[in-house]
Backbone bond lengths (Angstrom), bond angles and torsions (degrees), N, CA, C in turn:
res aa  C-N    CA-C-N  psi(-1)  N-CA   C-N-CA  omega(-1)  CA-C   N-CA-C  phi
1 X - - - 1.460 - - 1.525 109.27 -
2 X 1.441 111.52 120.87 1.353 106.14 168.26 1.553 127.14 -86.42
3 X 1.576 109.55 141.25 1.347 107.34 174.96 1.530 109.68 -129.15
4 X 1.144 114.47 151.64 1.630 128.35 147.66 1.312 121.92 -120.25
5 X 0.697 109.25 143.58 2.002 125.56 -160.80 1.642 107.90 -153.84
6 X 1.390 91.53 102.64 1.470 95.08 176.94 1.459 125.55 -95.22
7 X 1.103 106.08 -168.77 2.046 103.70 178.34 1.498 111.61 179.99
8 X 1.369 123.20 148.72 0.962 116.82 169.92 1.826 106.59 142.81
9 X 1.045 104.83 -18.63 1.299 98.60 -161.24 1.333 114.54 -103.04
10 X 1.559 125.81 165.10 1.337 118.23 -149.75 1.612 89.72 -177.09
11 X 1.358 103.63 -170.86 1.541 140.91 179.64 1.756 114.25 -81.91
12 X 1.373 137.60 83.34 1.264 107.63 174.85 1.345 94.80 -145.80
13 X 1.439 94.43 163.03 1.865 122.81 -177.30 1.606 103.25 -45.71
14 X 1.179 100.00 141.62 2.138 101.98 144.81 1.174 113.18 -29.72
15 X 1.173 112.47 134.18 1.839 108.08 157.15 1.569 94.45 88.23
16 X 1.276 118.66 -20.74 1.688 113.50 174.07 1.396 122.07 -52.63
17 X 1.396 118.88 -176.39 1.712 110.03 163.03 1.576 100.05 -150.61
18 X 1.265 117.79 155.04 1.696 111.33 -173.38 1.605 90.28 -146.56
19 X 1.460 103.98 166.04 2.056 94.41 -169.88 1.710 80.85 -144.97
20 X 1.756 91.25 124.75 1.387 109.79 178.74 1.454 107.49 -90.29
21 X 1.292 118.89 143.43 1.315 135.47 -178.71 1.895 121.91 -116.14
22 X 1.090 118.24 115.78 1.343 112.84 -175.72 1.906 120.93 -130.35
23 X 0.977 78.07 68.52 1.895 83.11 174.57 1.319 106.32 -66.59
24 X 1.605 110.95 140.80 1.103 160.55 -170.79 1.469 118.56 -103.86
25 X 1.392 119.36 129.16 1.371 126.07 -170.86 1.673 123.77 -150.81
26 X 1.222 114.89 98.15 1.446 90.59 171.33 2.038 88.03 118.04
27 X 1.117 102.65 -15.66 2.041 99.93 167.79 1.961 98.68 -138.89
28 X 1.312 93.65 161.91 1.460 105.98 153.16 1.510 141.82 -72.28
29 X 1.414 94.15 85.21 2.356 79.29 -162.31 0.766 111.98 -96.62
30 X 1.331 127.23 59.10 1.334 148.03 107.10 1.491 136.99 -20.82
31 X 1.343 88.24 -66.65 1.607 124.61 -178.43 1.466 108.70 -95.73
32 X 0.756 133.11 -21.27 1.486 131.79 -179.33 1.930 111.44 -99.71
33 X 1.602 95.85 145.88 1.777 94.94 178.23 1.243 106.45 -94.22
34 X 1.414 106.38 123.09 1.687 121.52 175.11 1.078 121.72 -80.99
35 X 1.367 134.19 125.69 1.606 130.83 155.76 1.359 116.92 -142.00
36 X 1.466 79.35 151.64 2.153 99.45 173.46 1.596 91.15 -95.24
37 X 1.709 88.07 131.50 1.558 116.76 164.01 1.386 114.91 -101.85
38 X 1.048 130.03 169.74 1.519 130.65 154.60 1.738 142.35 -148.81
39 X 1.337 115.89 127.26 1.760 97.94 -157.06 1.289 103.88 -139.11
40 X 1.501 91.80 113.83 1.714 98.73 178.55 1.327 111.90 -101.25
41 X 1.240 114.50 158.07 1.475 134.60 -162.10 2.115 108.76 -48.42
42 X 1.239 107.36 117.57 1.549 107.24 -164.64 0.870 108.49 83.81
43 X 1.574 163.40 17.78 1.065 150.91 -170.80 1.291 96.06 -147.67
44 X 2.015 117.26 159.44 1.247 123.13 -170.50 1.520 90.67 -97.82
45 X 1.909 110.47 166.50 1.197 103.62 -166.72 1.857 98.16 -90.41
46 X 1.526 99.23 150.82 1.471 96.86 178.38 1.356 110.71 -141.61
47 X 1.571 118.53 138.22 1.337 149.46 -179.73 1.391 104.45 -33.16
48 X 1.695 134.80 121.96 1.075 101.87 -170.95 1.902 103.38 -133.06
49 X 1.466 92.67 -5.68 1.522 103.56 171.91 1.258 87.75 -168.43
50 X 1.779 103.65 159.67 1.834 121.39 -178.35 1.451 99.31 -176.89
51 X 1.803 108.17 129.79 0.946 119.10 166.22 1.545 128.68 -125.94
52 X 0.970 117.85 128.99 1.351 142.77 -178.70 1.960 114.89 -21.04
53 X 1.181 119.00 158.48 1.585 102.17 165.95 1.256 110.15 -79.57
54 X 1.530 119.63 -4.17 1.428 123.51 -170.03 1.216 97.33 -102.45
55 X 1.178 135.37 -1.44 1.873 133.20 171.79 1.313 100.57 96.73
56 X 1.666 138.87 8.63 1.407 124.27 -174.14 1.693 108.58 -100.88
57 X 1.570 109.25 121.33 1.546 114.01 -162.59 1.540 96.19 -89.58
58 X 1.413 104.77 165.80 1.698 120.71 173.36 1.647 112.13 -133.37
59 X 1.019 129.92 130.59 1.279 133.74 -176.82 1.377 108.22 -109.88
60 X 1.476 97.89 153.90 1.487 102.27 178.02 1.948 95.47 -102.32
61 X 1.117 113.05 172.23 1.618 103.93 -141.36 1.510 90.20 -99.88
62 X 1.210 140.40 -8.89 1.521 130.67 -166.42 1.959 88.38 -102.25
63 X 1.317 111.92 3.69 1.956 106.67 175.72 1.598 113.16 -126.40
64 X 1.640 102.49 0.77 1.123 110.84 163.32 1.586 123.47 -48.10
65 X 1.161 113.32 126.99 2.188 117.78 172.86 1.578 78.44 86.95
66 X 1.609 154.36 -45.49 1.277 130.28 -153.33 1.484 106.00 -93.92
67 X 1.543 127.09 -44.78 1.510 140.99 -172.34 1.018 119.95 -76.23
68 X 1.452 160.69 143.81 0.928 149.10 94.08 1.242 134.77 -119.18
69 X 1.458 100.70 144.38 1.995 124.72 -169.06 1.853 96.33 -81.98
70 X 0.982 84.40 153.45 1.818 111.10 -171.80 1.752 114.40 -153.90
71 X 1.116 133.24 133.21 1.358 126.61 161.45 1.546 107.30 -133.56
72 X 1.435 90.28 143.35 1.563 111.69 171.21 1.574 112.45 -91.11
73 X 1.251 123.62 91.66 1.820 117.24 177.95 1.103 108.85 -52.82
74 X 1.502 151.29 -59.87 1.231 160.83 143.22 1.382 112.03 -1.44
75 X 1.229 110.32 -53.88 1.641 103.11 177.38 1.709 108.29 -109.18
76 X 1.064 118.06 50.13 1.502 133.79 -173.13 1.574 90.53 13.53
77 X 1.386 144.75 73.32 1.577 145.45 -172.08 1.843 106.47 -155.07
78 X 1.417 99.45 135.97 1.190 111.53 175.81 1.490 97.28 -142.45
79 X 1.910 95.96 133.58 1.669 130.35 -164.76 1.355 106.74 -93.87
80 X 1.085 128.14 129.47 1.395 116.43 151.75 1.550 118.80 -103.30
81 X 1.073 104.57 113.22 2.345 87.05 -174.31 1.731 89.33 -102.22
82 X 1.107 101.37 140.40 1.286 127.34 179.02 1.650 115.18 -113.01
83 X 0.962 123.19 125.47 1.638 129.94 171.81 1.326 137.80 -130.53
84 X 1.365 131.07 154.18 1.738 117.85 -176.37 1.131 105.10 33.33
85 X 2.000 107.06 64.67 1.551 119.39 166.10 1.426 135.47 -65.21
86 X 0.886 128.75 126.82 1.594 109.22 -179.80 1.293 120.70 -109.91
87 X 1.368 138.67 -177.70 1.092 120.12 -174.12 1.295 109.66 -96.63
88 X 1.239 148.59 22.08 1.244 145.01 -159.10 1.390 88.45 -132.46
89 X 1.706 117.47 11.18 1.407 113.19 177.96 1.952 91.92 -120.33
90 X 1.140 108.43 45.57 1.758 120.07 178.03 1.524 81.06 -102.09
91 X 1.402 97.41 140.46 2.009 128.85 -171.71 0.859 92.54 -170.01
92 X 1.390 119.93 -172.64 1.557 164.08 44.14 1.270 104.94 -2.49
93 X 1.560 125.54 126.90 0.800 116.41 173.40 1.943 112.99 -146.01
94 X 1.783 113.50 130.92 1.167 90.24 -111.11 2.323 66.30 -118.31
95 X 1.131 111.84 161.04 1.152 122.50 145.32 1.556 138.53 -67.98
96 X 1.418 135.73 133.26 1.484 126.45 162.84 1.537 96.34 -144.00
97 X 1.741 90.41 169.07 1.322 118.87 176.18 0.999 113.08 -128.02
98 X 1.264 134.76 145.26 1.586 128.34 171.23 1.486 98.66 -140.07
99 X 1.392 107.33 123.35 1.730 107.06 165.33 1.208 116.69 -80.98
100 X 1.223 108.02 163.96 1.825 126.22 164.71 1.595 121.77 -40.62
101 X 1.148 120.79 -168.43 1.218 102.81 -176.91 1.508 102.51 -112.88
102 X 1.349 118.74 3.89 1.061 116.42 176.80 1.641 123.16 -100.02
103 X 1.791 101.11 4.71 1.541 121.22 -174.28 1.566 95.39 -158.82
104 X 1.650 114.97 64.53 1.315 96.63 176.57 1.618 130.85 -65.64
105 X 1.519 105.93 -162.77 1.089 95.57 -177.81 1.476 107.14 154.06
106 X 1.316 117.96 136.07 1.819 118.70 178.28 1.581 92.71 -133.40
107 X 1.137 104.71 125.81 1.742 106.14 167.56 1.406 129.24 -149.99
108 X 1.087 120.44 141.13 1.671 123.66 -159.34 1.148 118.11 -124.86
109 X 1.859 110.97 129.78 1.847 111.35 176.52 1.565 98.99 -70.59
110 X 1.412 114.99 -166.52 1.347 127.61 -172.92 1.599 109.77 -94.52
111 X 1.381 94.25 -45.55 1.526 85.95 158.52 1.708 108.67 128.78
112 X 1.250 146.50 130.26 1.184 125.64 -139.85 1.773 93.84 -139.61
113 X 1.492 120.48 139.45 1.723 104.95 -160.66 1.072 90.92 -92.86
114 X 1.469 128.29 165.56 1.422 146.55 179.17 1.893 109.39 -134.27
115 X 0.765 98.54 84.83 2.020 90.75 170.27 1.438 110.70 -113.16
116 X 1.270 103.23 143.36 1.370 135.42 -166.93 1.238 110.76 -116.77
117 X 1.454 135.74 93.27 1.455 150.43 148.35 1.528 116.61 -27.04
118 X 1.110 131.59 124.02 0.993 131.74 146.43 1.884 140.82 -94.22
């Protein structure tokens, strides 16, 4: 059974930073491309960092210079550190996995809230 189970998220000021945590259970994420999504209330959910099985991240351009994704293979876990938060960066913000095509696969944490004070 696969799981993702995230953590990390909380209440903090503008200008704050909070570091998302997403352990992995039940696949190799290794092999699979990881990303944090995020979906705030009225809005569709959107891709907001993803990194490669080869470790190469992609940003979505309004978290560019503030986000960055990281994974630990060793501890089947992928980080999100977040910085100089804003509030228009308030989500849910959610974990996935996607395997290769030779081990597919789409899979989703529950999803962890993020609000941003202004």
């Amino acid at each position: 059974q696969v799981q993702l189970v995230e953590s990390g998220g909380g209440l903090v000021q503008a200008g704050g930073s909070l570091r998302l945590s997403c352990v992995a259970s039940g696949i190799t994420l290794r092999i699979n491309v990881m990303g944090w999504y995020r979906q705030a209330p009225g809005k569709q959910r959107e891709l907001v960092a993803a990194i490669s099985s080869g470790g190469s991240p992609n940003y979505v351009d309004s978290v560019k210079g503030r986000f960055t994704i990281s994974r630990d293979n060793a501890k089947n876990t992928v980080y999100l550190q977040m910085n100089s938060l804003k509030p228009e960066d308030t989500a849910v913000y959610l974990c996935n996995a996607k395997g290769p095509y030779w081990r597919p696969g789409d899979y989703w944490g529950q999803g962890t809230q993020v609000t941003v004070s202004s």
